[in-house]
C-alpha positions as CSV (number, residue, x, y, z in Angstrom):
1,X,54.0,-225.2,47.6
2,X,56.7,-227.1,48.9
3,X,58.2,-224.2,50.9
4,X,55.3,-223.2,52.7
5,X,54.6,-227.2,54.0
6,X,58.5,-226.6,54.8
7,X,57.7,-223.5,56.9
8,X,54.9,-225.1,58.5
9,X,56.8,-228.3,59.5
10,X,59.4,-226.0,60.7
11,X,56.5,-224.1,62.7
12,X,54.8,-226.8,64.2
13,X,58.1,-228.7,65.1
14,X,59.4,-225.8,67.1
15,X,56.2,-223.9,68.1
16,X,56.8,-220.7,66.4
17,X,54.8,-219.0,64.1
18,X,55.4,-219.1,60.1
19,X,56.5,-215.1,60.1
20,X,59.1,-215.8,63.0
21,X,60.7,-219.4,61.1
22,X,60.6,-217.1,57.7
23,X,62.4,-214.4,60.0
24,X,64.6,-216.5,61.6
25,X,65.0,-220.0,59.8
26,X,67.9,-220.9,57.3
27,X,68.9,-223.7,55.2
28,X,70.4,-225.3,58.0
29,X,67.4,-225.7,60.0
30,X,65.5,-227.3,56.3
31,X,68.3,-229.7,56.6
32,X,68.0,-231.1,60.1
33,X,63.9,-231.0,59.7
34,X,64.2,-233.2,56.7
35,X,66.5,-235.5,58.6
36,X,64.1,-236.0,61.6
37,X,61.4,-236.2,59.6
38,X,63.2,-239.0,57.2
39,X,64.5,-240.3,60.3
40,X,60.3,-240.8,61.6
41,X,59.3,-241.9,58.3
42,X,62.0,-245.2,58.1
43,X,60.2,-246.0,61.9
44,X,56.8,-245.6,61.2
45,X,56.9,-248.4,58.3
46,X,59.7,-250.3,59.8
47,X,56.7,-250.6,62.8
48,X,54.3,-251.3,60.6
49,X,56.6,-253.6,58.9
50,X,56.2,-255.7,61.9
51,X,60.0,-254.6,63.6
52,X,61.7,-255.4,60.0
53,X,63.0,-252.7,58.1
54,X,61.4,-251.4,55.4
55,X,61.7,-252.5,51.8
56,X,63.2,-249.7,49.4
57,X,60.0,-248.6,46.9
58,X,62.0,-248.9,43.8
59,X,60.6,-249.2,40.4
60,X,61.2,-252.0,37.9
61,X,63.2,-249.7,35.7
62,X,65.3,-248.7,38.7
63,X,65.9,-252.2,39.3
64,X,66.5,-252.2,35.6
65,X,68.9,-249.7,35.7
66,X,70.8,-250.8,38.7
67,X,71.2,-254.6,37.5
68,X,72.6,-252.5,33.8
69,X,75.0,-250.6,35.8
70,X,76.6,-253.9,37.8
71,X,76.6,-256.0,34.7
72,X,78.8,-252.5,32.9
């Protein structure tokens, strides 16, 4: 499932059409979507954040584990 949202973020980014990006796309091109669209995610919240950036979403066992791994 995860590919075809790929080839469809690739499509709509560019304006092609899912059979040309499946033609013509390579890893490369997964790569730099994913790092524009990571890029968009961290300014969406950071503005909804109020112009702060945005706290990390960790979980208390990752904080867990991070505090184990400093203390090592």
């Amino acid at each position: 499932m995860l590919s075809i949202l790929q080839v469809d973020g690739l499509a709509k980014r560019y304006g092609m059409l899912p059979s040309k990006v499946i033609r013509e796309a390579d890893s490369f091109d997964l790569y730099i979507m994913d790092c524009a669209l990571t890029f968009e995610q961290y300014h969406h919240k950071k503005a909804a954040n109020g112009g702060k950036d945005p706290l990390p979403d960790y979980t208390e066992n990752e904080l867990m584990n991070m505090i184990g791994k400093i203390k090592k």
